[in-house]
C-alpha positions in Angstrom: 99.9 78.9 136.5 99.3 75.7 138.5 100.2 72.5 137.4 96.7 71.7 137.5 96.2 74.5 135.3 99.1 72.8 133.2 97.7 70.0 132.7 94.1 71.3 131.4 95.9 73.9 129.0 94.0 76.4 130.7 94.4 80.0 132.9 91.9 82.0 134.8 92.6 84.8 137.1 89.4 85.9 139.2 88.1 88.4 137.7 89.7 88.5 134.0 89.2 86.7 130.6 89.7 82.9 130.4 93.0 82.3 127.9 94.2 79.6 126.4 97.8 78.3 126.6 98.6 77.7 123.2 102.7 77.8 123.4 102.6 74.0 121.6 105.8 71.8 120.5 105.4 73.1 116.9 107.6 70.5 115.2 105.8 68.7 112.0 106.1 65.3 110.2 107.0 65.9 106.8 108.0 64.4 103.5 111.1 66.6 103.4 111.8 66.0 107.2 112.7 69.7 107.9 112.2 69.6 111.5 113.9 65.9 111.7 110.5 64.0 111.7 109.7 62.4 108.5 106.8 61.0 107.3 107.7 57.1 108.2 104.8 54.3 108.2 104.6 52.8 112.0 107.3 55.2 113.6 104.4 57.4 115.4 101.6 56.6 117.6 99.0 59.8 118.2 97.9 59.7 121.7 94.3 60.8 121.9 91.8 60.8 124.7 88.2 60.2 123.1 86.9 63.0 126.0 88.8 65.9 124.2 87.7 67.9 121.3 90.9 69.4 119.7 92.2 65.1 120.1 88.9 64.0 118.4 89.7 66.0 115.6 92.8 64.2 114.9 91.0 60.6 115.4 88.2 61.6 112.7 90.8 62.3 110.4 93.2 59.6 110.7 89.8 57.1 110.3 88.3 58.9 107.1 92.1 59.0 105.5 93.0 55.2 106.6 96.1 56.0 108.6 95.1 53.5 111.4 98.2 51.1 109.8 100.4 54.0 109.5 100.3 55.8 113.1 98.9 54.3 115.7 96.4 55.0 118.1 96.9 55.3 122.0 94.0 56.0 124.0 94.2 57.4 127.8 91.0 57.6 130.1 88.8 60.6 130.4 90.1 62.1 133.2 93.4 63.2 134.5 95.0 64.4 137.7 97.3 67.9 138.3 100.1 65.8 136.5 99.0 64.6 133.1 96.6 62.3 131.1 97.1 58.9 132.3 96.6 55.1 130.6 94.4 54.0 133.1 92.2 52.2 130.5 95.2 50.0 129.3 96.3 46.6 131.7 98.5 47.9 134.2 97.9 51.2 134.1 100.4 51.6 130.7 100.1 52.4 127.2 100.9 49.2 125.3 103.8 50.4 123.1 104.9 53.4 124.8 105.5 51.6 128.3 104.2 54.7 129.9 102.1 55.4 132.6 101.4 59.2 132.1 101.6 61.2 128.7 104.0 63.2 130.8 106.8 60.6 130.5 106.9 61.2 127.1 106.9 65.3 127.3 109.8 64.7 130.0 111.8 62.5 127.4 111.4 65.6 124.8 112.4 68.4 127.2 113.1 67.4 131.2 112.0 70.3 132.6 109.0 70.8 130.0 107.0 73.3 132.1 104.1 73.7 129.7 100.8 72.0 129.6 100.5 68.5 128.9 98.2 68.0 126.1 95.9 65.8 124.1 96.8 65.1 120.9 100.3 64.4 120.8 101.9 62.7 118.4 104.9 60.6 120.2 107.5 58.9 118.2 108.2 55.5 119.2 111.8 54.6 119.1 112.7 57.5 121.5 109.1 57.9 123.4 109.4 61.7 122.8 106.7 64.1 122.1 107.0 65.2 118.6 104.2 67.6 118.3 101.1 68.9 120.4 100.2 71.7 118.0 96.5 70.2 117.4 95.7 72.6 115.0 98.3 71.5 112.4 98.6 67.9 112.9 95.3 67.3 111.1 96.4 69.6 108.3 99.5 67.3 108.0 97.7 64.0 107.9 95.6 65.3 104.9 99.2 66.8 103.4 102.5 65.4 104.3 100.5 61.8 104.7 99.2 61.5 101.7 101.2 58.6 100.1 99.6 56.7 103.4 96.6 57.4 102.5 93.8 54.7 101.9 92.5 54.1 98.4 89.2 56.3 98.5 90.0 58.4 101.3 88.6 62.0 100.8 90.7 65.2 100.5 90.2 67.0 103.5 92.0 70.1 102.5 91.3 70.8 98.8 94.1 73.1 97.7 91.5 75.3 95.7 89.4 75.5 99.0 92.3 75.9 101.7 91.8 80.0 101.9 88.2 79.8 102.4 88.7 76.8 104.7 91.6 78.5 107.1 89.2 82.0 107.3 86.1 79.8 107.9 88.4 77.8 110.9 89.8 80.9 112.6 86.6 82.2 113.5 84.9 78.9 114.1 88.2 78.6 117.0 87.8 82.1 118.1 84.0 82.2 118.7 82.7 78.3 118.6 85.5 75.9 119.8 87.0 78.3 122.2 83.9 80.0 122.7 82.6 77.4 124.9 85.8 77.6 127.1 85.9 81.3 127.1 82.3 81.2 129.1 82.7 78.4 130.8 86.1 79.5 132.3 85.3 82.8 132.3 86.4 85.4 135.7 83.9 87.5 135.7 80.0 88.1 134.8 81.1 90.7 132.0 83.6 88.5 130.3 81.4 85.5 130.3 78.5 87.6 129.0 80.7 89.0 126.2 81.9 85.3 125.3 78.0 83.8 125.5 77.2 87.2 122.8 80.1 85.8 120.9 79.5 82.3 120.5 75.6 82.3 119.8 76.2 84.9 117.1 78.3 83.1 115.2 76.4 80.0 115.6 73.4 81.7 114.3 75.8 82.8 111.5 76.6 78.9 111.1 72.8 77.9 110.9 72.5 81.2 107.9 75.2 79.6 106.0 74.2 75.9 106.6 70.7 76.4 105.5 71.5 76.2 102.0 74.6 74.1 101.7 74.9 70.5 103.3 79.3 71.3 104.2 81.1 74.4 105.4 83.3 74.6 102.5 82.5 73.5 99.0 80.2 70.1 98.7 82.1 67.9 100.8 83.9 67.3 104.0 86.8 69.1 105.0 88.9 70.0 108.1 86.2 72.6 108.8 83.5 70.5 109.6 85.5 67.8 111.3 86.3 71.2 113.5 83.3 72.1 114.0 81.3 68.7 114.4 83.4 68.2 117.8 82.6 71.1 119.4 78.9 70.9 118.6 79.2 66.6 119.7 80.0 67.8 123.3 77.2 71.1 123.3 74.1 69.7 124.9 76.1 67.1 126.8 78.5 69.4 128.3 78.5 72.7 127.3 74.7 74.1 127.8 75.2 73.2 131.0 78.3 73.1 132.1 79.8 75.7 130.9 77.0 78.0 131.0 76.4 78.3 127.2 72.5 77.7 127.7 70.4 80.4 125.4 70.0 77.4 123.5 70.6 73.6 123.3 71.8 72.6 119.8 68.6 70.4 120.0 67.3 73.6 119.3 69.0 75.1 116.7 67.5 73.0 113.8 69.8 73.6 110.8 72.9 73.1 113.5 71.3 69.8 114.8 70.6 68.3 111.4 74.0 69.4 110.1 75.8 67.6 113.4 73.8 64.5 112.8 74.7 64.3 109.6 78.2 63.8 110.3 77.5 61.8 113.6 75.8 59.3 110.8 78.7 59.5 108.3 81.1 56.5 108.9 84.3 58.2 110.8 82.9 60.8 112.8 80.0 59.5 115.2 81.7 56.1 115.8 84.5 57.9 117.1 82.5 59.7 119.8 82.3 58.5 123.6 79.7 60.4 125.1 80.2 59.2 128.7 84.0 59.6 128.6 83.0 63.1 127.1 80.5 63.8 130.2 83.1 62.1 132.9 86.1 64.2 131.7 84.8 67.5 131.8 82.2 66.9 134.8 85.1 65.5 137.0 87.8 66.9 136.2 86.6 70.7 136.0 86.5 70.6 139.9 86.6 74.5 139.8 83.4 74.7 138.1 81.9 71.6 139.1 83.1 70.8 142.6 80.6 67.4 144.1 81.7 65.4 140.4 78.8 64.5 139.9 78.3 63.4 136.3 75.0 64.1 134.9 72.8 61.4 133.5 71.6 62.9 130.6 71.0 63.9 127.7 69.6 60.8 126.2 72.2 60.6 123.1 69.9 58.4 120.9 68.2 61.5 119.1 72.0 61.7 117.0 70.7 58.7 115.1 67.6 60.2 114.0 66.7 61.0 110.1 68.6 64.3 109.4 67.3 65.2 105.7 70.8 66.7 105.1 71.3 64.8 101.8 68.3 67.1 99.9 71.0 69.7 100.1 73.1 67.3 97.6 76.6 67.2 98.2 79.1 64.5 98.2 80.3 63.4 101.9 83.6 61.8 100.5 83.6 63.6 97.1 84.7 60.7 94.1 86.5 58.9 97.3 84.2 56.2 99.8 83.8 56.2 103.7 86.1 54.6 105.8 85.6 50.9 106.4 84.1 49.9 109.8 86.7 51.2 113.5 89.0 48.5 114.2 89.0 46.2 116.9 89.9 47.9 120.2 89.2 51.1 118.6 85.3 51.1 118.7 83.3 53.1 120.7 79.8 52.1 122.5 77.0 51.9 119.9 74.3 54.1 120.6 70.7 52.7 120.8 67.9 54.3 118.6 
């Protein structure tokens, strides 16, 4: 694997299946501290670039549960070299509090001769600037769990405890076919492994729209960790995955029970105002050079249809169940408005 290949978290041999590397630092934050991390206010800052699904995830949920006072929030640039995600939006070039130039400084201080990709989200803890975790998948389960003394007053249970087997079977085949999906065709080696991924992918989002019709959430009548998994994936489709990945029997523009559901999160305080569509377009337009070799970021598509009526709410439903939305992103945390 090349250390460009590293540093996307991806491998593709000519020819073969696109797989993802998914060997992550699996230590947790918890109450109990088992792995040596405990939950401990202002100790941990997530590092999260706003171009990368599996990091949006974890920004959507730390704004609908009011952790921003608890871990905070570092922010690299959309695009990245062979080596790692740098801090090029920052003065100087460095994150703020972790003094780093590259999220690989922090990997290094874990393990020196880490050798594995260098991934968005990582939760870094401060007093050492080593990598706790990159195992996207269950940080966002542990800020709805292990967090939840830090949570605000109103935030929403993400992960109902009478809902988490329906959630966990809904997830793993929303990652297998939907969120990887997209990555399996657009990195795919051969005509007969992308054709088998593109099969994959628009079946089960046609399976989405049949179980969407009738019910305004994935799981139960609010929001949970499944739609905050889905809804990134689906931000990026028309912008980046139609095209660029090849995913094109239909634009989710299309899809009209897929469309309305997206917008009706993009329109629910925490999830839309956490989106960057032009870091989005520049990160996986410039630095997919395989696929996309002049880097030439596309224009289009004009973004202000997200803020459109979505007629989601006849479906009932309670967004934030007996909880309330998030208050407004704070400052240096807000993304461009969009323009209706």
């Amino acid at each position: 694997m090349s250390d460009d290949q590293q540093a996307k978290g991806t491998y593709v041999e000519p020819g073969q299946e696109y797989t993802r590397d998914t060997n992550y630092i699996e230590d947790r934050i918890t109450r109990d501290a088992v792995d040596g991390w405990p939950v401990e206010a202002g100790r941990y800052r997530l590092v999260a670039a706003r171009a990368c699904p599996w990091a949006n995830r974890t920004v959507i949920s730390r704004r609908l549960l009011g952790l921003e006072d608890v871990i905070s929030l570092g922010l690299p640039g959309p695009t990245h070299d062979a080596r790692s995600w740098t801090f090029d939006l920052d003065p100087d070039g460095r994150d703020p509090v972790l003094g780093i130039e590259r999220l690989q400084e922090a990997f290094f201080a874990r393990t020196p001769d880490y050798a594995r990709g260098i991934t968005v989200p990582a939760v870094v803890d401060v007093p050492s600037g080593k990598v706790v975790t990159n195992d996207f998948p269950q940080i966002t389960l542990d800020f709805a769990t292990e967090w939840r003394e830090h949570h605000r007053e109103g935030a929403p249970d993400l992960y109902p405890e009478h809902l988490r087997a329906e959630i966990d079977e809904v997830n793993a085949v929303v990652f297998r076919d939907v969120n990887n999906g997209v990555y399996r065709a657009g990195f795919a080696g051969s005509q007969k492994s992308y054709e088998r991924a593109y099969d994959t992918l628009f079946a089960r989002l046609d399976w989405l729209s049949e179980r969407l019709e009738g019910q305004r959430f994935l799981v139960g009548d609010t929001i949970t960790e499944a739609d905050i998994r889905l809804f990134t994936t689906l931000a990026r489709f028309d912008a980046v995955y139609h095209g660029h990945f090849k995913c094109n029997r239909s634009k989710l523009t299309e899809m009209p029970v897929l469309w309305a559901y997206a917008r009706d999160l993009f329109q629910t305080p925490g999830f839309g105002d956490t989106i960057d569509f032009a870091q989005i377009k520049a990160h996986y337009y410039v630095v997919h050079s395989d696929i996309n070799p002049t880097g030439i970021v596309p224009a289009g598509p004009d973004p202000s249809g997200w803020l459109t009526a979505h007629g989601r709410e006849e479906l009932g439903g309670r967004p934030f169940g007996d909880g309330t939305p998030p208050p407004p992103p704070r400052d240096g945390e807000q993304v461009p408005p969009l323009v209706a």
